[in-house]
PAZAPA-4460 file (N, C-alpha, C; in steps of 0.05 Angstrom, whole numbers, plus 32768, in hexadecimal, padded with zeros to 4 digits):
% residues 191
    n_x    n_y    n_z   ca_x   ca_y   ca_z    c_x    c_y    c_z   seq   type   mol
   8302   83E9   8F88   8311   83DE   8F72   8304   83E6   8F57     1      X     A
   8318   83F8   8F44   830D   83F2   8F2D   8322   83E9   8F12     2      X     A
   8310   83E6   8F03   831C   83D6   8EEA   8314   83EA   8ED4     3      X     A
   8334   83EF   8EC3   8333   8401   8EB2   832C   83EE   8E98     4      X     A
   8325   83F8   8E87   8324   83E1   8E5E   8331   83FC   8E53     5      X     A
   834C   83F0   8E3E   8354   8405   8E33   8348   8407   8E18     6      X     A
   833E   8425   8E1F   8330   8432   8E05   8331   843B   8DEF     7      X     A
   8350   8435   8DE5   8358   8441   8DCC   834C   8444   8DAF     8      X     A
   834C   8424   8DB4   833D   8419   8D9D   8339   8405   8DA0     9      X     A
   8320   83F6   8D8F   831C   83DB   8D96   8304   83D2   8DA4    10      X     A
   82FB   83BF   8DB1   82E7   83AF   8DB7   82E7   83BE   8DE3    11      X     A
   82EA   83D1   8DD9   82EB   83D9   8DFF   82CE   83DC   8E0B    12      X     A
   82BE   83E3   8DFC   8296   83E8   8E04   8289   83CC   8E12    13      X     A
   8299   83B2   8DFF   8286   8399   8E0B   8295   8391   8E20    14      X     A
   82AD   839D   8E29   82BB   8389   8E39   82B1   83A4   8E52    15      X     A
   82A6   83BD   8E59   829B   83CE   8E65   828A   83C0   8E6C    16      X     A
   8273   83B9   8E61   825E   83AF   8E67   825C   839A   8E78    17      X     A
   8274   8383   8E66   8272   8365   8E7E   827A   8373   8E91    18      X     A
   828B   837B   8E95   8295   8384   8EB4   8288   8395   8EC5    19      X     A
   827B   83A8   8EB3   8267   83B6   8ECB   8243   839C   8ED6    20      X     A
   8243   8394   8EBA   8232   8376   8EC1   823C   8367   8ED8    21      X     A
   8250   836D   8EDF   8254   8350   8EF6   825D   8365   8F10    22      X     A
   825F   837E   8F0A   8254   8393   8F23   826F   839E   8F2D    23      X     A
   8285   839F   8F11   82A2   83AA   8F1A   829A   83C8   8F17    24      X     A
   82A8   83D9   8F20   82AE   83F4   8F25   82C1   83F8   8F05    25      X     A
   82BC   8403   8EF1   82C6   83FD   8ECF   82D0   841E   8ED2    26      X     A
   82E1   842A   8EB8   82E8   8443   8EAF   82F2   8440   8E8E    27      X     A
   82F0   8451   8E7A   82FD   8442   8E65   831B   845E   8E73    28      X     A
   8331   844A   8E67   834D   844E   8E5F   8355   845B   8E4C    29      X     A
   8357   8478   8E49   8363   847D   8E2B   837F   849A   8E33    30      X     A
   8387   849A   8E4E   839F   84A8   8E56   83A3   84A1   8E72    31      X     A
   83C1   84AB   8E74   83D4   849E   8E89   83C4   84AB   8EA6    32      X     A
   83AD   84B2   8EA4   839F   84CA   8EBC   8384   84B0   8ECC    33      X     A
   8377   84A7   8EB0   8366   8490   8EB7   8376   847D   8EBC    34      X     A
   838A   8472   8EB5   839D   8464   8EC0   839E   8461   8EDB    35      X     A
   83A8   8474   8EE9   83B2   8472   8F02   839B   846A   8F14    36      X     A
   8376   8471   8F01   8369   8469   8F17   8360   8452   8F1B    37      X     A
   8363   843A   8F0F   8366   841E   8F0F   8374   8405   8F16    38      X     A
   8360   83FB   8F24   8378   83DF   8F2F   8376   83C4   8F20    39      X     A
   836E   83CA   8F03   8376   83B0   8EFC   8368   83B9   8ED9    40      X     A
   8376   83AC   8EC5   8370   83B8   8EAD   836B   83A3   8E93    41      X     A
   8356   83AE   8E86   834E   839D   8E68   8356   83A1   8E50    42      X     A
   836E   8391   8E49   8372   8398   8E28   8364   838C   8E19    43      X     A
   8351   8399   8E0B   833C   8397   8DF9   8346   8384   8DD8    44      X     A
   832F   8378   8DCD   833F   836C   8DAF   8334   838E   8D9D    45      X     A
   8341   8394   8D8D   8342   83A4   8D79   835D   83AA   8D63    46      X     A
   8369   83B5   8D5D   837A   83AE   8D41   8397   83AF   8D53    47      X     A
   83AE   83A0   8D62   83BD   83A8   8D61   83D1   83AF   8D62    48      X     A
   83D7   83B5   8D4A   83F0   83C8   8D3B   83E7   83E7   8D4D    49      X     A
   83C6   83F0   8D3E   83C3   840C   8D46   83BD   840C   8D6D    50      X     A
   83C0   83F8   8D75   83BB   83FD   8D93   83D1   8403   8D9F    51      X     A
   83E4   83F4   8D99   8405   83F7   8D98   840A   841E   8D91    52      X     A
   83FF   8422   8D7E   840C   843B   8D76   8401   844F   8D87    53      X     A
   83DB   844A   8D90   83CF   8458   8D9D   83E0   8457   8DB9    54      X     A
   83E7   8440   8DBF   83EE   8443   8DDF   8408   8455   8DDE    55      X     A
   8417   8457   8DD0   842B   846B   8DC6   8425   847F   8DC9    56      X     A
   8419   8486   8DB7   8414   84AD   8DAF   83FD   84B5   8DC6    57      X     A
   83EC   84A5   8DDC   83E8   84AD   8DE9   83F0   84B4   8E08    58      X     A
   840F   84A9   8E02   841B   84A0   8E23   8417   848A   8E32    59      X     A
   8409   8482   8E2F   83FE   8467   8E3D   8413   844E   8E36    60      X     A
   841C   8450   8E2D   8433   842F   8E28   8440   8430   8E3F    61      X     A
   844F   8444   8E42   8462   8448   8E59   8457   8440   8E71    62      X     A
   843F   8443   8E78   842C   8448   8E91   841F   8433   8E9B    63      X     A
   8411   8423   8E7E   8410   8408   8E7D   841F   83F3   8E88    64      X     A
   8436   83F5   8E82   844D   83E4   8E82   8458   83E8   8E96    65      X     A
   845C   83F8   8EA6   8463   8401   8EC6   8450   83F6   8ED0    66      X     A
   8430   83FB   8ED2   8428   83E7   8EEA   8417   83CD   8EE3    67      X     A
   8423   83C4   8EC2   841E   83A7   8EC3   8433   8397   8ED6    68      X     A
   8448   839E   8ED3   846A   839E   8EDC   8462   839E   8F01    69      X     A
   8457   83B3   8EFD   8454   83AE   8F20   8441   83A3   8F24    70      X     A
   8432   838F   8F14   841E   8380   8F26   83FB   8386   8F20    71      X     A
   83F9   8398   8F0E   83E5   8399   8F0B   83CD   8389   8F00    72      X     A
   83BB   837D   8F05   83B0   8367   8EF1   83A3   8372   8ED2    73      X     A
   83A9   8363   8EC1   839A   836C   8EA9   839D   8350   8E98    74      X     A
   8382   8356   8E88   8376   8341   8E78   8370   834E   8E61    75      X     A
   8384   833F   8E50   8384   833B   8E2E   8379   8331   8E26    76      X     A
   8363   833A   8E12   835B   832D   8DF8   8359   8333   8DDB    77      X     A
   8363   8318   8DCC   8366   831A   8DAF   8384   8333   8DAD    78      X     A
   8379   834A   8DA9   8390   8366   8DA4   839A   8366   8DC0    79      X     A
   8392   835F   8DD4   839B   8364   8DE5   83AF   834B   8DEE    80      X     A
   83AA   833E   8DE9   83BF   831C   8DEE   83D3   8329   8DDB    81      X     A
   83DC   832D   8DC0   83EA   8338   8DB8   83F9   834D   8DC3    82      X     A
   83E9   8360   8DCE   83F8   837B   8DDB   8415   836D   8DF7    83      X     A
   83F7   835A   8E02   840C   8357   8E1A   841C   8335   8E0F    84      X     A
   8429   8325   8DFC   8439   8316   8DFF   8457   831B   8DF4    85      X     A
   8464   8309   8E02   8482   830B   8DFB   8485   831C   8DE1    86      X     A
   847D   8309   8DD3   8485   830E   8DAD   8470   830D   8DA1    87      X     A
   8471   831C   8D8D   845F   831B   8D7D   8469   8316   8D66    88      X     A
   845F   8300   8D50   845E   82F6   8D33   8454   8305   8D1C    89      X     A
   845D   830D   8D07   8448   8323   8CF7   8444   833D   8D05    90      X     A
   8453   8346   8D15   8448   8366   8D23   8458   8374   8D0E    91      X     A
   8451   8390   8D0F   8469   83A5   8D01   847A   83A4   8D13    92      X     A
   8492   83B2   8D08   84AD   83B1   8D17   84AF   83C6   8D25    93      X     A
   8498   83DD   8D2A   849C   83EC   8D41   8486   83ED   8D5B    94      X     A
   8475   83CF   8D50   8461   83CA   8D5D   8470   83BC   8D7C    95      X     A
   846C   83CC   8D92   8473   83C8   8DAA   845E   83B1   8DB1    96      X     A
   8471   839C   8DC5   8459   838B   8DDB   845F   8395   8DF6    97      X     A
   844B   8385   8E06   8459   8391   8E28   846B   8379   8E34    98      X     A
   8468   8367   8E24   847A   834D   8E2F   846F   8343   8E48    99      X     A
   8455   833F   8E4C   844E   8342   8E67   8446   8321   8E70   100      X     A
   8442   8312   8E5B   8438   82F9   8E60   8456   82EB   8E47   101      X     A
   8457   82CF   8E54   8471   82C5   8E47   8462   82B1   8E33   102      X     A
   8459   82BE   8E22   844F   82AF   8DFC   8457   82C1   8DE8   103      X     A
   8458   82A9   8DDB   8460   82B7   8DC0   8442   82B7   8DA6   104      X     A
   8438   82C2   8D9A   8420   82C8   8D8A   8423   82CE   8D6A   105      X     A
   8415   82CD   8D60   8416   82CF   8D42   83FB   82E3   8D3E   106      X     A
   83FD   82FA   8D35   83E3   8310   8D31   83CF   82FE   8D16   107      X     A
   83B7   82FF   8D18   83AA   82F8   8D03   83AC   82D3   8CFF   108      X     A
   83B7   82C7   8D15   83C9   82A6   8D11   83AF   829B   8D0C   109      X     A
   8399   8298   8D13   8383   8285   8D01   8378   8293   8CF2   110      X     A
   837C   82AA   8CE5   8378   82B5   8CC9   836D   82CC   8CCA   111      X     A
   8363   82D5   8CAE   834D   82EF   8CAA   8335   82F1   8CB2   112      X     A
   832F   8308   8CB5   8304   8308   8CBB   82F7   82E9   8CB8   113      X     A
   82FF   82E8   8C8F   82F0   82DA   8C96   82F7   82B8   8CA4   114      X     A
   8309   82B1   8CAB   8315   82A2   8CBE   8302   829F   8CD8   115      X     A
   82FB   82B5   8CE3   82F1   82B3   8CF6   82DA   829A   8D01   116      X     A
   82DB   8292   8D1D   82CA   827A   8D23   82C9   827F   8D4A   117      X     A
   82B4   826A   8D4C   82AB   8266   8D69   82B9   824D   8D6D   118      X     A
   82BB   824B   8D8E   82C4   8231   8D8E   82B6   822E   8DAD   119      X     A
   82A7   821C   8DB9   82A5   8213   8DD5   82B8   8208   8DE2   120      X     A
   82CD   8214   8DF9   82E4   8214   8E00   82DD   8201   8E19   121      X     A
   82EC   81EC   8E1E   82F0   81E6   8E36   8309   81F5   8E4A   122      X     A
   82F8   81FE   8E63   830E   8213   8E6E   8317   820E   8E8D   123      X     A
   832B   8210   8E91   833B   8204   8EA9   832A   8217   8EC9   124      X     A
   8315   8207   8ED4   830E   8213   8EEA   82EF   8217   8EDC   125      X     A
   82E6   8211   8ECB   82C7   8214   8EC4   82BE   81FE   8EC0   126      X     A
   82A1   81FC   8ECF   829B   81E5   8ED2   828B   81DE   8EB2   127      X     A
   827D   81FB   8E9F   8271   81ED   8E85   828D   8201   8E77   128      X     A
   8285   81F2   8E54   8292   8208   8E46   828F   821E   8E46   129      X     A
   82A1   8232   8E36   829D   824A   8E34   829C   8250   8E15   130      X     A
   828D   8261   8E07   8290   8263   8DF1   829E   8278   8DE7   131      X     A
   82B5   826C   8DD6   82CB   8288   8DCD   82BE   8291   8DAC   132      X     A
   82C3   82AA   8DAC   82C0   82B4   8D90   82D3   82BF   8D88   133      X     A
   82E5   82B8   8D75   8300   82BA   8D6F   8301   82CA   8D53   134      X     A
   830F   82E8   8D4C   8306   82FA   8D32   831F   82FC   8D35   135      X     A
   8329   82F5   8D1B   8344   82FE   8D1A   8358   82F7   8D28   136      X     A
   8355   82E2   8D35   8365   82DE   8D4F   838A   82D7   8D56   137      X     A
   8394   82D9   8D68   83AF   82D9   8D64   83AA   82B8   8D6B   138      X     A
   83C7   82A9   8D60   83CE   8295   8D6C   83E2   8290   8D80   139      X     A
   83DF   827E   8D9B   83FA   8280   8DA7   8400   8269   8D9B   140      X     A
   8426   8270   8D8E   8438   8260   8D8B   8448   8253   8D9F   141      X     A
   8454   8261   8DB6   8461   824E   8DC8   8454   8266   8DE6   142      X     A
   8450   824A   8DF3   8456   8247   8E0F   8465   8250   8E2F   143      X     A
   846F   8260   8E3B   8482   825A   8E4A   847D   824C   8E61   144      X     A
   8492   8245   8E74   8487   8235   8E81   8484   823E   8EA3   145      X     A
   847A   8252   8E98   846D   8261   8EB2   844F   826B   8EA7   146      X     A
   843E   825C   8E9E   8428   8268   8E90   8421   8256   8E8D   147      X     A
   83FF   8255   8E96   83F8   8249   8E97   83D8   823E   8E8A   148      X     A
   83DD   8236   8E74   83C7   8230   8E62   83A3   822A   8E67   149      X     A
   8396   8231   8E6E   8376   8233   8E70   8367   8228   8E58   150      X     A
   836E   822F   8E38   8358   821F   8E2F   836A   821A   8E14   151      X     A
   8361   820B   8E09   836F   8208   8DEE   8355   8205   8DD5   152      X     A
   8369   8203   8DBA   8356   8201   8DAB   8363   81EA   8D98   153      X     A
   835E   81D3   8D94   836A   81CB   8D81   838D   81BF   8D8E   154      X     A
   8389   81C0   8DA1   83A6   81C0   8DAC   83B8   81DB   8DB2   155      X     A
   83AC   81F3   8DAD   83BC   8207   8DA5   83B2   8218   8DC4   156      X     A
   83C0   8226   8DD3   83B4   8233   8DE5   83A2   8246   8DDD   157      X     A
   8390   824B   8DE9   837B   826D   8DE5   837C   827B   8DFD   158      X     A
   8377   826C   8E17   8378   8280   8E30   8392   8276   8E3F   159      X     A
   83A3   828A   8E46   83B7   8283   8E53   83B9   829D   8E6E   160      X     A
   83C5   828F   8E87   83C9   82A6   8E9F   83F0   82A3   8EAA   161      X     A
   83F0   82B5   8EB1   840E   82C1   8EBA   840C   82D0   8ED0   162      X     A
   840A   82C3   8EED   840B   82DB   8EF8   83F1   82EB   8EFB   163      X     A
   83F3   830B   8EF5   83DD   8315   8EF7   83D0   8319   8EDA   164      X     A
   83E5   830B   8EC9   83D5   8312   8EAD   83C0   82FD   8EA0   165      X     A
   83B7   8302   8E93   83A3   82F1   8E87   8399   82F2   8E66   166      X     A
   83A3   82DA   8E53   8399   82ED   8E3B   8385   82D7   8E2C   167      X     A
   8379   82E1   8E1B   8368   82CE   8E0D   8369   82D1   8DE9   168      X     A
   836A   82C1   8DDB   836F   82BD   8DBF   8354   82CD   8DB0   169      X     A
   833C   82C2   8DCA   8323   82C6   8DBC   831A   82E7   8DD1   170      X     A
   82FE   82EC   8DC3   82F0   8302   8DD4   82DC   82F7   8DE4   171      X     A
   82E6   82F8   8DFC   82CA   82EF   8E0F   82AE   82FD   8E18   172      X     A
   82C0   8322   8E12   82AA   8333   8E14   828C   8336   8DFC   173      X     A
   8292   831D   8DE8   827C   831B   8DDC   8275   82FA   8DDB   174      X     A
   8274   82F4   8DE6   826C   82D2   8DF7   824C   82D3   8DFD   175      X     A
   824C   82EF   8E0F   8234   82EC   8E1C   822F   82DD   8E3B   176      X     A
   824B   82DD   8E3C   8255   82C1   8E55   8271   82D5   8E64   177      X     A
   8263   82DB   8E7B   8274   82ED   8E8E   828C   82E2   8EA1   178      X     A
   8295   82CC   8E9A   8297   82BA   8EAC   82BE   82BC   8EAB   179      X     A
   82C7   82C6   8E91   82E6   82D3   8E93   82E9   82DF   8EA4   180      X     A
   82E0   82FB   8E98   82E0   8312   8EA7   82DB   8312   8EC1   181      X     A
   82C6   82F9   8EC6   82BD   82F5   8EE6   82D9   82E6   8EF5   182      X     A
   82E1   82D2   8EE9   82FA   82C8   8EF5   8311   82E2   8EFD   183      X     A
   8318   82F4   8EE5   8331   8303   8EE2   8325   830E   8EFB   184      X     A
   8308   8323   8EFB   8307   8322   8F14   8309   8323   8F2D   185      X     A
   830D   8308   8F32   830D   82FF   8F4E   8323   82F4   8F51   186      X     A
   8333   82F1   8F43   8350   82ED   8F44   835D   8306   8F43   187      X     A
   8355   8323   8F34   8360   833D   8F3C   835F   8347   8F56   188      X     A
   8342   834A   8F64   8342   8352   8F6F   833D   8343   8F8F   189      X     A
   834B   8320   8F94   834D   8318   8FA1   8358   831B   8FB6   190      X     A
   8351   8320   8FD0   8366   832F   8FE4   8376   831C   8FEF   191      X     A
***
């Protein structure tokens, strides 16, 4: 089994690391060729509008979206919760999502840089907290009700799962705390 992190742009190096840290088989993602050799995939946080455009002009949207569609597991964070929900709030208007998890998000929803904050999450299935570090982060606005909420902040969701998808508001790959990635995991590659 391996697990691709897409490499376009963005935060893809720390989320390599946790995962080869907890002893997954990793590749970075940056065409529809590394694609095919992965069973389960990381959308990284980094800007995006331009990840959207990168997954475009490099072929990969199409490719993406075919075997999220069929089942493939992948875990969003920050840019990547954005990439994969229903709607997106504040996106450009040719900024594609994959629709892959049923929320709706707001890009930038608890603010600018300097906005940014930690928060110790209580998380559905962990026995201590987890600590989220949240830059820029999207907000989820609504819910569906096939999704199923993991941590909140304030009342507001941050980790939510669908299925095989999984996204998070915050970046876990700089926590220092393997324990996401360890769940997504063992829930990807559960036989």
């Amino acid at each position: 089994m391996k697990v691709g992190v897409l490499a376009l742009q963005g935060a893809f190096a720390r989320h390599l690391k946790v995962l080869g840290g907890l002893g997954a088989a990793t590749t970075e993602v940056r065409a529809a060729d590394d694609l095919s050799e992965v069973d389960a995939l990381v959308l990284p946080g980094g800007e995006s509008t331009t990840m959207s455009m990168l997954l475009d002009s490099s072929g990969l949207h199409d490719a993406v979206a075919d075997r999220i569609t069929n089942g493939m597991p992948v875990l969003g964070t920050c840019a990547g919760m954005i990439l994969l929900a229903r709607h997106v709030a504040d996106g450009r208007p040719d900024q594609r999502s994959f629709a892959a998890i049923d929320i709706d998000v707001r890009r930038n929803g608890y603010g600018r840089q300097v906005d940014s904050f930690e928060a110790d999450l209580d998380v559905t299935g962990l026995e201590d907290p987890f600590h989220g570090v949240f830059i820029r982060a999207p907000v989820v606005e609504w819910v569906g009700d096939g999704v199923e909420v993991l941590a909140t902040v304030d009342g507001r969701p941050v980790l939510c799962r669908q299925g095989a998808v999984v996204v998070a508001s915050f970046h876990p790959e700089m926590s220092g705390d393997g324990r996401i990635h360890g769940r997504f995991l063992d829930r990807a590659f559960a036989a």
